[in-house]
PDB file of N, CA, C and O in Angstrom:
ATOM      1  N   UNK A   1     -13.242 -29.735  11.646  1.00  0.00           N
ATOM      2  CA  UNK A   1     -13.457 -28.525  12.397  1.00  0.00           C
ATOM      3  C   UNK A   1     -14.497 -27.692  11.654  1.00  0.00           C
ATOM      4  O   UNK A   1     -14.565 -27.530  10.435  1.00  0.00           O
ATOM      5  N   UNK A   2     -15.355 -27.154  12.667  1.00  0.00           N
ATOM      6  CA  UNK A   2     -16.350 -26.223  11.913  1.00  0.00           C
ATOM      7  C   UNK A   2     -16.088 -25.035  11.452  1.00  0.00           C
ATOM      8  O   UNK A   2     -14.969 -24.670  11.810  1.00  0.00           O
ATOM      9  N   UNK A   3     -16.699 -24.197  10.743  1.00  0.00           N
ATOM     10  CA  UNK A   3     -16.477 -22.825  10.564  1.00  0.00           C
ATOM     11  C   UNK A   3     -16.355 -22.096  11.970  1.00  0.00           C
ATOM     12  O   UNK A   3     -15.278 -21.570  12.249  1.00  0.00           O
ATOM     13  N   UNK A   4     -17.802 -22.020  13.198  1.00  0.00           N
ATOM     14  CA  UNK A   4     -17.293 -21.413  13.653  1.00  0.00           C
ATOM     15  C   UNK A   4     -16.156 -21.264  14.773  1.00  0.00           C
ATOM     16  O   UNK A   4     -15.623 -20.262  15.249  1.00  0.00           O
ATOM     17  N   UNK A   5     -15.916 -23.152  15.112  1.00  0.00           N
ATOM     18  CA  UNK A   5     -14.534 -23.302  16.158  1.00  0.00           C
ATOM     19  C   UNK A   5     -13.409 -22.588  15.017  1.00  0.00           C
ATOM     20  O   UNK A   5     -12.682 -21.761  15.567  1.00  0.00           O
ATOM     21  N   UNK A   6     -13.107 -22.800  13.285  1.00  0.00           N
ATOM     22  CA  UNK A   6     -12.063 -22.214  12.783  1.00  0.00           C
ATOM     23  C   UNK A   6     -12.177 -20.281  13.028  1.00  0.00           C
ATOM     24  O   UNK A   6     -11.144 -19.615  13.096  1.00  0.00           O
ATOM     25  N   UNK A   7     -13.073 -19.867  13.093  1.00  0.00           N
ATOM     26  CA  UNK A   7     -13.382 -18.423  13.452  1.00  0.00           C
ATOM     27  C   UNK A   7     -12.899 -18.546  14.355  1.00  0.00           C
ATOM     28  O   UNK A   7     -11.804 -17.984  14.314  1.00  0.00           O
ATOM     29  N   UNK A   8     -13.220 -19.335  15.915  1.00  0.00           N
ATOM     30  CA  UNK A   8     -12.794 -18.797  16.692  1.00  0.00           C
ATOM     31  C   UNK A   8     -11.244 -19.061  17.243  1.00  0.00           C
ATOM     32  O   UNK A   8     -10.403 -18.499  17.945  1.00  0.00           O
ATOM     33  N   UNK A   9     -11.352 -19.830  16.755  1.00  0.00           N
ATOM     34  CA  UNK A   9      -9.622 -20.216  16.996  1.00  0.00           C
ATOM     35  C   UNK A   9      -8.881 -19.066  15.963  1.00  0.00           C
ATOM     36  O   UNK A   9      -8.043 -18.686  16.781  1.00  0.00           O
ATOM     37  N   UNK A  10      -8.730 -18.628  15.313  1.00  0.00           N
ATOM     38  CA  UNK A  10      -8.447 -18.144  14.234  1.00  0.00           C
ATOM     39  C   UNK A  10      -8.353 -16.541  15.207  1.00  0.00           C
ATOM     40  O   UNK A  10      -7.321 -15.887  15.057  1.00  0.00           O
ATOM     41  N   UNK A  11      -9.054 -16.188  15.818  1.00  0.00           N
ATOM     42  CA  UNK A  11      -9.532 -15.229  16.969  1.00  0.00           C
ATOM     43  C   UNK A  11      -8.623 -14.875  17.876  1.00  0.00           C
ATOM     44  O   UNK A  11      -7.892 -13.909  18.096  1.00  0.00           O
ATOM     45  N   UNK A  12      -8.963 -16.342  18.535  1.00  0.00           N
ATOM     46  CA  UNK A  12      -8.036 -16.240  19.461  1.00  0.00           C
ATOM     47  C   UNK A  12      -6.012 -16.694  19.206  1.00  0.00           C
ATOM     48  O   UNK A  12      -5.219 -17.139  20.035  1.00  0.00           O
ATOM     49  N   UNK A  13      -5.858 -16.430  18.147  1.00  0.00           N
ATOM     50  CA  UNK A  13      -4.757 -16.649  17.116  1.00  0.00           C
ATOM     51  C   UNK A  13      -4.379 -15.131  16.805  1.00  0.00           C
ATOM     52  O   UNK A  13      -3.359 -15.087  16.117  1.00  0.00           O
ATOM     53  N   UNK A  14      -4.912 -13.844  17.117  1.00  0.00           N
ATOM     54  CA  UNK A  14      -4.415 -12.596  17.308  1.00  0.00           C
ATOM     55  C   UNK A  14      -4.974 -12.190  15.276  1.00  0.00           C
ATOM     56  O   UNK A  14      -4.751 -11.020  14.965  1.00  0.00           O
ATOM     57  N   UNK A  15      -5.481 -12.909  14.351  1.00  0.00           N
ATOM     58  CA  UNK A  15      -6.466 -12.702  13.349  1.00  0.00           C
ATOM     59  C   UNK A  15      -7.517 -12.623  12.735  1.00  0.00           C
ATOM     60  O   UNK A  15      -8.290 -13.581  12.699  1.00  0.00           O
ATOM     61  N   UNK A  16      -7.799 -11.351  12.059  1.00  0.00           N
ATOM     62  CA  UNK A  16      -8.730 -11.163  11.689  1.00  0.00           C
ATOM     63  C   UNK A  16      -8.852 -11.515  10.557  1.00  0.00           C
ATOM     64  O   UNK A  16      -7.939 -11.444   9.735  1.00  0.00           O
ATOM     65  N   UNK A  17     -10.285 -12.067  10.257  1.00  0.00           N
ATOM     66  CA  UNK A  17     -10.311 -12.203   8.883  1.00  0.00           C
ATOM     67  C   UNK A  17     -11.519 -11.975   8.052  1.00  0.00           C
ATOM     68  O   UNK A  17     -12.559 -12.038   8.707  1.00  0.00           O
ATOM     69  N   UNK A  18     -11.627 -11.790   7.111  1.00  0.00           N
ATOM     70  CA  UNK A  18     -12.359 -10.844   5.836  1.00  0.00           C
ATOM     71  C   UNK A  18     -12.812 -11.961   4.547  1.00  0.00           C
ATOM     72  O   UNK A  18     -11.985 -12.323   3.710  1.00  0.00           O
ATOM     73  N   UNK A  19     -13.710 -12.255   4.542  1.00  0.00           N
ATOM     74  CA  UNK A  19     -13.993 -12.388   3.379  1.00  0.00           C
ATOM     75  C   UNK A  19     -15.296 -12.038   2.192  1.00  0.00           C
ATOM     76  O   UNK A  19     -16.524 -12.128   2.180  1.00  0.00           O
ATOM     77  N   UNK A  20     -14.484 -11.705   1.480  1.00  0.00           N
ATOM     78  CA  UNK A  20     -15.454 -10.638   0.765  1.00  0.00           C
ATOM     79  C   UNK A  20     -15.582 -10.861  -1.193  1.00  0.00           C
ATOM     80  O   UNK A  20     -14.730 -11.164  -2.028  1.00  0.00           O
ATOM     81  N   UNK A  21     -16.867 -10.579  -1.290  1.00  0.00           N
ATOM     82  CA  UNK A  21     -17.284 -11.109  -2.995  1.00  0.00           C
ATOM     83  C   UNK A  21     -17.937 -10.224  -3.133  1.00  0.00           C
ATOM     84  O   UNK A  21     -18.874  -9.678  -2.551  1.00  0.00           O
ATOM     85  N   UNK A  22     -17.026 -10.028  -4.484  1.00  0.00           N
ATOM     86  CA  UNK A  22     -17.082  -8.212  -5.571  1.00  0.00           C
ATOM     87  C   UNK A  22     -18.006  -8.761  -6.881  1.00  0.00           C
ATOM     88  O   UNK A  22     -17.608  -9.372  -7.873  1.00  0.00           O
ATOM     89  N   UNK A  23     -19.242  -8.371  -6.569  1.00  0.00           N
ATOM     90  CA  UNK A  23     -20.163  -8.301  -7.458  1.00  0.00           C
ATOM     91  C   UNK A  23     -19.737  -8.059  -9.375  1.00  0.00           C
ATOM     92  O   UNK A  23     -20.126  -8.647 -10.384  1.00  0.00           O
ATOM     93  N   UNK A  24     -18.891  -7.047  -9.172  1.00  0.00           N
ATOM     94  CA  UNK A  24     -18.709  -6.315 -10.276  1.00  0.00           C
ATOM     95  C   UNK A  24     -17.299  -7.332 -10.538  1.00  0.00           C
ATOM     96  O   UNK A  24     -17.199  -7.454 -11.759  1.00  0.00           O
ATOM     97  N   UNK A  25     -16.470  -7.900 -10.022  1.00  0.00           N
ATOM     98  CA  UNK A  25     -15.931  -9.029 -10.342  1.00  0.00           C
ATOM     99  C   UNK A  25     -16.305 -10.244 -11.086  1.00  0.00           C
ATOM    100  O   UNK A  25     -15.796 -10.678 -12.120  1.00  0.00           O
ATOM    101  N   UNK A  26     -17.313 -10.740 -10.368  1.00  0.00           N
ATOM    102  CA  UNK A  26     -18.108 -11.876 -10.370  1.00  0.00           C
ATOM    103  C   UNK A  26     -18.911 -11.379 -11.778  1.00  0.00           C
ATOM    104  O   UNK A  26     -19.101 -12.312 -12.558  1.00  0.00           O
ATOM    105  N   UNK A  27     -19.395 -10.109 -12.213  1.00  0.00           N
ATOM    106  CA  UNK A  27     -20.325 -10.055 -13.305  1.00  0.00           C
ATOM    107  C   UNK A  27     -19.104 -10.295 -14.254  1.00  0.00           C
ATOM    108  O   UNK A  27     -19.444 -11.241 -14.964  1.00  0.00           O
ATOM    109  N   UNK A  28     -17.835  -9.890 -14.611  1.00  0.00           N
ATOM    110  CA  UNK A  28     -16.965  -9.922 -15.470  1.00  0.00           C
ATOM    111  C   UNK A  28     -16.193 -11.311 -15.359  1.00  0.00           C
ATOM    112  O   UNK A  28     -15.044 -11.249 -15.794  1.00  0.00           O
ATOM    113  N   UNK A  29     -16.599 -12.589 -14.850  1.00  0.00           N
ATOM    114  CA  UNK A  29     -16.195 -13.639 -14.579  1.00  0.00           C
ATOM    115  C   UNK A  29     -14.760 -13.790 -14.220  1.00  0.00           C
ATOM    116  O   UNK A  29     -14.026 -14.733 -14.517  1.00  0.00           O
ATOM    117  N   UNK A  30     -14.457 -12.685 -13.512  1.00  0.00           N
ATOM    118  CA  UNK A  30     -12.968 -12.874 -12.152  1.00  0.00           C
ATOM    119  C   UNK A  30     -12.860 -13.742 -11.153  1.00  0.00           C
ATOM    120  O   UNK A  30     -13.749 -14.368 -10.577  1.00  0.00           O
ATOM    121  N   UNK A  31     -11.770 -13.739 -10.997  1.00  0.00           N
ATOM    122  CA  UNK A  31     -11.846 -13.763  -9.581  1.00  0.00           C
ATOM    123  C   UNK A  31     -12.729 -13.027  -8.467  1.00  0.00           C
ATOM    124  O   UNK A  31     -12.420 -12.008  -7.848  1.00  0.00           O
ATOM    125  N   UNK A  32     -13.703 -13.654  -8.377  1.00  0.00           N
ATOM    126  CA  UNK A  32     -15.029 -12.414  -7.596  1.00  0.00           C
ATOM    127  C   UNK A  32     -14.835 -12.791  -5.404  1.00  0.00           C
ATOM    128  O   UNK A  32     -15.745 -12.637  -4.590  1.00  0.00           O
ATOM    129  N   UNK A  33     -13.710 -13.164  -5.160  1.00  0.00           N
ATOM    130  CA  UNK A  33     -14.011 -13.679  -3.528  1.00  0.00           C
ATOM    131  C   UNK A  33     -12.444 -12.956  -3.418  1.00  0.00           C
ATOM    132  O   UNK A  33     -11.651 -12.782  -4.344  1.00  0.00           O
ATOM    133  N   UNK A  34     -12.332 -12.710  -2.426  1.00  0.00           N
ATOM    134  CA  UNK A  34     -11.127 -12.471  -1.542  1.00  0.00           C
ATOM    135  C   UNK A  34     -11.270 -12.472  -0.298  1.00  0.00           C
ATOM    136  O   UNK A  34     -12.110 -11.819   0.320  1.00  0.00           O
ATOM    137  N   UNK A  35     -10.165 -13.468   0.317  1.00  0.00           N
ATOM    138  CA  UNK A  35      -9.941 -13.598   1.724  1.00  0.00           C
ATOM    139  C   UNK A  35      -8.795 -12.895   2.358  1.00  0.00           C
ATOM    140  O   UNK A  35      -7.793 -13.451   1.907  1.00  0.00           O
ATOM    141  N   UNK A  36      -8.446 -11.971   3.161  1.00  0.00           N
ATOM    142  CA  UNK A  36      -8.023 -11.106   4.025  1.00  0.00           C
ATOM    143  C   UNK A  36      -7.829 -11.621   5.353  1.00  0.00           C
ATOM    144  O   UNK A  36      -8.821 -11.852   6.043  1.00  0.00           O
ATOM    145  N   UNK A  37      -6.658 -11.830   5.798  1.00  0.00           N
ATOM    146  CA  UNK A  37      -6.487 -12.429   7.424  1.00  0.00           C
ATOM    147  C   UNK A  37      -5.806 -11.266   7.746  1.00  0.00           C
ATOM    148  O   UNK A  37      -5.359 -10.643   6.783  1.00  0.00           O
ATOM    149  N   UNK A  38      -5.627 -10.849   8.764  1.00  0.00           N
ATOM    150  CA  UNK A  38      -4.517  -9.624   9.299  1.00  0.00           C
ATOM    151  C   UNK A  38      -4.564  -9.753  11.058  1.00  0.00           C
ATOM    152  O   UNK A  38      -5.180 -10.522  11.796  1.00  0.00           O
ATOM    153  N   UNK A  39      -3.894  -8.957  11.251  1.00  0.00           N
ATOM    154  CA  UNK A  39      -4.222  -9.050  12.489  1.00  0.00           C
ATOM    155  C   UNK A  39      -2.181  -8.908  13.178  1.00  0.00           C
ATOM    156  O   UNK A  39      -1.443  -8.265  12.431  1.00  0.00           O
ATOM    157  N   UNK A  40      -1.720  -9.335  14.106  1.00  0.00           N
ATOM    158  CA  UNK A  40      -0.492  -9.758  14.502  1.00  0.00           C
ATOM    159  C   UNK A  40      -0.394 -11.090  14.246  1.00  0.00           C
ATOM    160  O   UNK A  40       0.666 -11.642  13.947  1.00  0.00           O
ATOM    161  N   UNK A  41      -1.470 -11.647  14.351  1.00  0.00           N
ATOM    162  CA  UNK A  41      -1.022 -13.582  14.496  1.00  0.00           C
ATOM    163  C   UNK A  41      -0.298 -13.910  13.008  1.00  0.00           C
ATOM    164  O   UNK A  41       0.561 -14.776  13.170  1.00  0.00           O
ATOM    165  N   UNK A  42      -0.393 -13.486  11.665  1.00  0.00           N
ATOM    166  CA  UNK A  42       0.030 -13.344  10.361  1.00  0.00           C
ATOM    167  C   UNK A  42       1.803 -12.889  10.333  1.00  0.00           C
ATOM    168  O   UNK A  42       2.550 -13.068   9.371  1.00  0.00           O
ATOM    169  N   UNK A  43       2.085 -12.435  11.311  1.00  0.00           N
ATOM    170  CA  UNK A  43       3.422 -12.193  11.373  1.00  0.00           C
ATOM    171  C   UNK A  43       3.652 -10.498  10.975  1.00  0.00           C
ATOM    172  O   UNK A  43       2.840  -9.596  10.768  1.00  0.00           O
ATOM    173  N   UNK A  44       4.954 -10.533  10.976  1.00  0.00           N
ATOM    174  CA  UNK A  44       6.002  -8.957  10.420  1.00  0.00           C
ATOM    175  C   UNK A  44       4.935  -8.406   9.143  1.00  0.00           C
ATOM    176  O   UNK A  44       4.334  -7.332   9.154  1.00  0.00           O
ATOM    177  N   UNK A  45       4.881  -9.501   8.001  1.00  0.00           N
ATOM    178  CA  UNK A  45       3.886  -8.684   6.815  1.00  0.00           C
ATOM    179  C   UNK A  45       2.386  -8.512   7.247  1.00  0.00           C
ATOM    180  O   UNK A  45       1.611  -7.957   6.467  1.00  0.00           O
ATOM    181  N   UNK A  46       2.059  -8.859   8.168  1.00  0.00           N
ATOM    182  CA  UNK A  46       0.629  -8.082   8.785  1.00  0.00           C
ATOM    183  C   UNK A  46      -0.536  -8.899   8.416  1.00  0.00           C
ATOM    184  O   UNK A  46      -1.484  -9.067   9.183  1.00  0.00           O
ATOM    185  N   UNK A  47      -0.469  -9.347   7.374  1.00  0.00           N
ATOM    186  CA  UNK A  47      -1.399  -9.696   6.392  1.00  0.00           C
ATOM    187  C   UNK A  47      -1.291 -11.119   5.975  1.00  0.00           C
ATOM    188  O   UNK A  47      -0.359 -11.838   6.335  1.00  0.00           O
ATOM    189  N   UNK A  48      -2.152 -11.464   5.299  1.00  0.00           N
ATOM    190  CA  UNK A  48      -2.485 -12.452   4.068  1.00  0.00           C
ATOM    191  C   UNK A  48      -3.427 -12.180   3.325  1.00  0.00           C
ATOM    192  O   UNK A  48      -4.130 -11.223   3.650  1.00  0.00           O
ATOM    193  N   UNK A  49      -3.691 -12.803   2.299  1.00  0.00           N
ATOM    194  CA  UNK A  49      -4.176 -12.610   1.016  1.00  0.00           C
ATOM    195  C   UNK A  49      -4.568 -14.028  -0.067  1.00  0.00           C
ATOM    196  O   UNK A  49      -3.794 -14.915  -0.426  1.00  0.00           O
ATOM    197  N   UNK A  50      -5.860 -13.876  -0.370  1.00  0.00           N
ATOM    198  CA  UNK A  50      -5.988 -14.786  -1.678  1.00  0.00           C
ATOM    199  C   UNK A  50      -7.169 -14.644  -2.313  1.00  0.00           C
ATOM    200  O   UNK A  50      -8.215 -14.603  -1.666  1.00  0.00           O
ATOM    201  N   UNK A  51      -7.150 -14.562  -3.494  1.00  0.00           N
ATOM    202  CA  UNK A  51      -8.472 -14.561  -4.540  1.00  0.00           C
ATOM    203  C   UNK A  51      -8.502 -15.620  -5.084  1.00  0.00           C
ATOM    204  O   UNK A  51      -7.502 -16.248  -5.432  1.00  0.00           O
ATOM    205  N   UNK A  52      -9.343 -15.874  -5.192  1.00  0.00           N
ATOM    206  CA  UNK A  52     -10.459 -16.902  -6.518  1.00  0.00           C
ATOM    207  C   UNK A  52     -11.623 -16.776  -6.822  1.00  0.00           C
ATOM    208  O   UNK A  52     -12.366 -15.955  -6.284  1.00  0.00           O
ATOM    209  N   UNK A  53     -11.929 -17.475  -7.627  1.00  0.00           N
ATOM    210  CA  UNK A  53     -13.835 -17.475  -8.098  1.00  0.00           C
ATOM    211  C   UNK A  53     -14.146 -18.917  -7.585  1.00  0.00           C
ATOM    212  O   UNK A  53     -15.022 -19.514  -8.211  1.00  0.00           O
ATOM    213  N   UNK A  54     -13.567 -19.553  -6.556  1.00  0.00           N
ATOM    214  CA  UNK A  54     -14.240 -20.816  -6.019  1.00  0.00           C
ATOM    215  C   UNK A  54     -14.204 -20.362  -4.362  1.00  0.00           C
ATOM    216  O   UNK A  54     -13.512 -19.662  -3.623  1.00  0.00           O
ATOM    217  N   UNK A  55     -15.443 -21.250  -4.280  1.00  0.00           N
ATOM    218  CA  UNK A  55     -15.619 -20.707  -2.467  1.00  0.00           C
ATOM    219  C   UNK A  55     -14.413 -21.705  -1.648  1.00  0.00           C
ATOM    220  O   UNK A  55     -13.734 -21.381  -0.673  1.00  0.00           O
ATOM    221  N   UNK A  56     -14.408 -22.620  -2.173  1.00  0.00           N
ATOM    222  CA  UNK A  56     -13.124 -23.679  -1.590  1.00  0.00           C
ATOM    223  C   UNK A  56     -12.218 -23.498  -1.504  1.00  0.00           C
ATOM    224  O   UNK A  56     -11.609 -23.534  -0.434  1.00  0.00           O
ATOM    225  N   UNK A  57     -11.622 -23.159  -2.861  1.00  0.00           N
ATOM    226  CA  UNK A  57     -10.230 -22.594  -3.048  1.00  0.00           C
ATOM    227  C   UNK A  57      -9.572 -21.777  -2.592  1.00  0.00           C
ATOM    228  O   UNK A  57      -8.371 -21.998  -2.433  1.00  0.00           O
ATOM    229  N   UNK A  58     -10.160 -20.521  -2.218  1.00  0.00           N
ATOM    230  CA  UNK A  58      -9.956 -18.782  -1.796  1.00  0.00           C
ATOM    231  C   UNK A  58      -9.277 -19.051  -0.537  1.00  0.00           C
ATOM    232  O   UNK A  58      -8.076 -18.874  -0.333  1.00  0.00           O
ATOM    233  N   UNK A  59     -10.290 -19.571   0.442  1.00  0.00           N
ATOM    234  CA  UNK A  59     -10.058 -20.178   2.074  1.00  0.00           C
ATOM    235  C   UNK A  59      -8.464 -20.849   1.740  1.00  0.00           C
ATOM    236  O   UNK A  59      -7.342 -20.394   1.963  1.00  0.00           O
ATOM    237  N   UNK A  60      -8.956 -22.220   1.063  1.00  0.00           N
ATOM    238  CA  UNK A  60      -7.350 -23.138   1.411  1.00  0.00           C
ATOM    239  C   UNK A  60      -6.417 -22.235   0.886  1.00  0.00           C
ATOM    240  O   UNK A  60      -5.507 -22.275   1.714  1.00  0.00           O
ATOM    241  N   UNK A  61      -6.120 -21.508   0.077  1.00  0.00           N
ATOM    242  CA  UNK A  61      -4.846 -21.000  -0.286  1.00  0.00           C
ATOM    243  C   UNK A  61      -4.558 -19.816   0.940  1.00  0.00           C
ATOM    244  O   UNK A  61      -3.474 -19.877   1.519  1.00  0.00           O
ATOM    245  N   UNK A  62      -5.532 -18.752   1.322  1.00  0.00           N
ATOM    246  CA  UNK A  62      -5.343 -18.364   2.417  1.00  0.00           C
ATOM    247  C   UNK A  62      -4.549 -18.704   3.640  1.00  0.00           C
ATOM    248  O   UNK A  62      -3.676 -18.054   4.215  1.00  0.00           O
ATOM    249  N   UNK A  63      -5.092 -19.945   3.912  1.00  0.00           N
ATOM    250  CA  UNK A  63      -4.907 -21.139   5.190  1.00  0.00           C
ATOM    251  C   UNK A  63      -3.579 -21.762   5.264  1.00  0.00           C
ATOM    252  O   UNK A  63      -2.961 -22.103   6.273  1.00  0.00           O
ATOM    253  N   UNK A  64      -3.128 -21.886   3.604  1.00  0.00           N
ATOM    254  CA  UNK A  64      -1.914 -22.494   3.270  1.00  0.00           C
ATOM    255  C   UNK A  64      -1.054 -21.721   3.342  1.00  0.00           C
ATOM    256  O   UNK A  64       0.036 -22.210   3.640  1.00  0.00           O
ATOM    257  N   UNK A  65      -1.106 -20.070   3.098  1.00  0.00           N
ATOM    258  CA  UNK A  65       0.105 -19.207   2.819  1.00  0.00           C
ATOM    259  C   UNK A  65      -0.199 -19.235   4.515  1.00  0.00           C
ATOM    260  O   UNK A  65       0.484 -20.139   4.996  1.00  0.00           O
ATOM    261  N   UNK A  66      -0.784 -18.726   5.280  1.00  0.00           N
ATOM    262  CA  UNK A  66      -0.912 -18.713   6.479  1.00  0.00           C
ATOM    263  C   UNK A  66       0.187 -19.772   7.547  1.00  0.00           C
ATOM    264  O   UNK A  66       0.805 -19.543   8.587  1.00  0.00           O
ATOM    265  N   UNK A  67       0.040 -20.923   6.713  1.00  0.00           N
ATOM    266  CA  UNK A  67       0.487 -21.987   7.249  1.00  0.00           C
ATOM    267  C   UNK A  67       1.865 -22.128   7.045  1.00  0.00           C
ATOM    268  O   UNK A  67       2.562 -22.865   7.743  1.00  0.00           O
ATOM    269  N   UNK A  68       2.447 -21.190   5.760  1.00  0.00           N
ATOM    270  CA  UNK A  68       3.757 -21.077   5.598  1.00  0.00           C
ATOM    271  C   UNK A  68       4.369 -20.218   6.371  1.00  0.00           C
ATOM    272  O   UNK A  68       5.572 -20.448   6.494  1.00  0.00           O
ATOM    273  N   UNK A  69       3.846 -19.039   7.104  1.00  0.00           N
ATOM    274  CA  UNK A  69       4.166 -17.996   7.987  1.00  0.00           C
ATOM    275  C   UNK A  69       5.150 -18.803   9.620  1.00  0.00           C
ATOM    276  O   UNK A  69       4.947 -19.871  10.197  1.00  0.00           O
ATOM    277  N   UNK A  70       5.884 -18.019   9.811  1.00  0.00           N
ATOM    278  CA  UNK A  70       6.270 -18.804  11.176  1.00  0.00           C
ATOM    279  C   UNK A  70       4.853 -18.068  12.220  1.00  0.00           C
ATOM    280  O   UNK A  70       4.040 -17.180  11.962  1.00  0.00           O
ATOM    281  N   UNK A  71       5.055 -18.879  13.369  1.00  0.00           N
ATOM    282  CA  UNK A  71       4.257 -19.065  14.353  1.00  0.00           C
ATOM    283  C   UNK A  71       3.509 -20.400  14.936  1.00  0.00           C
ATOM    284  O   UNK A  71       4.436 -21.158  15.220  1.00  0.00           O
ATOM    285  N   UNK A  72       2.516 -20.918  15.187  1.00  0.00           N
ATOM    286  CA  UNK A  72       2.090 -22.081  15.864  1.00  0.00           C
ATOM    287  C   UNK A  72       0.747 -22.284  15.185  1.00  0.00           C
ATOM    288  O   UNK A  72      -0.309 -22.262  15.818  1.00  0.00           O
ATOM    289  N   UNK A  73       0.854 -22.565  13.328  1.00  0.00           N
ATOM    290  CA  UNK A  73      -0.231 -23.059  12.926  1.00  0.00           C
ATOM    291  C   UNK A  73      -0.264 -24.544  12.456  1.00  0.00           C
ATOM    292  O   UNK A  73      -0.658 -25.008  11.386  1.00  0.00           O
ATOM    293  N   UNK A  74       0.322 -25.232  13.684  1.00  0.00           N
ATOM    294  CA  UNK A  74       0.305 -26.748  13.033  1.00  0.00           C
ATOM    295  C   UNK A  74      -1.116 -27.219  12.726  1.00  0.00           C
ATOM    296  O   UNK A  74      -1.526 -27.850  11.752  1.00  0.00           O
ATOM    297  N   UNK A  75      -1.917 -26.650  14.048  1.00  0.00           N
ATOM    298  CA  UNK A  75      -3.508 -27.001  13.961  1.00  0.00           C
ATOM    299  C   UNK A  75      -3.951 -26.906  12.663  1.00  0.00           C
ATOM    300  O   UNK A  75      -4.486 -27.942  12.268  1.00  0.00           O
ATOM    301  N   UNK A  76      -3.891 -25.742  11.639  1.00  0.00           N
ATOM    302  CA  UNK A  76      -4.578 -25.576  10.740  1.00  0.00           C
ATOM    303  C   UNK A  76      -3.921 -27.108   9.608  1.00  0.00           C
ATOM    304  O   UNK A  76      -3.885 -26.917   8.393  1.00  0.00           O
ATOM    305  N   UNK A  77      -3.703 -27.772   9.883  1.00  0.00           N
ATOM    306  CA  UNK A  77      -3.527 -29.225   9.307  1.00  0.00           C
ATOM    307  C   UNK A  77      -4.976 -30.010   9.339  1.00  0.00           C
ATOM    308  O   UNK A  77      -5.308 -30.643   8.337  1.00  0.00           O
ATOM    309  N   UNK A  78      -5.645 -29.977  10.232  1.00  0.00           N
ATOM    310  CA  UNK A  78      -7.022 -30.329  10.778  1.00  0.00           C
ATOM    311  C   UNK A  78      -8.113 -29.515   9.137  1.00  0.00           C
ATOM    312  O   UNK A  78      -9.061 -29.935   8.473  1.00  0.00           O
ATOM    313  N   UNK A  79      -7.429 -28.472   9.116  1.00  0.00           N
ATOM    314  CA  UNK A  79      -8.405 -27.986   7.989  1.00  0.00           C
ATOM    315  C   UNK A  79      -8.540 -28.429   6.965  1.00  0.00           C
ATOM    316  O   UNK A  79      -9.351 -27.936   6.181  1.00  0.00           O
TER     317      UNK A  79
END
């Protein structure tokens, strides 16, 4: 699946999502990326959440806590 069918499915899944790289992170060799899903489709806690300093990593752990949430993310198996 591509980025933008996962955008849009992800969309039309009632979430939004954010991802964003903190300069001033990244100069102090952090965790410089964070991914942000929210929306209703995420459930009761609203949200998700994950940092890393890898562009790979940030997404799948996102995708994965996502995937632990109840609701109808069998699809994100495809990812």
């Amino acid at each position: 699946m591509g980025i933008e069918q996962l955008m849009g499915k992800l969309g039309r899944s009632d979430v939004t999502v954010i991802l964003k790289v903190d300069d001033e992170r990244m100069a102090e060799g952090g965790e410089s990326l964070t991914l942000v899903m929210s929306g209703p489709g995420p459930g009761e806690q609203g949200f998700v959440r994950a940092e890393s300093s890898s562009l790979t990593d940030c997404p799948e752990q996102g995708f994965m806590r996502l995937r632990a949430r109840s609701g109808d993310w069998e699809w994100m198996t495809e990812i």
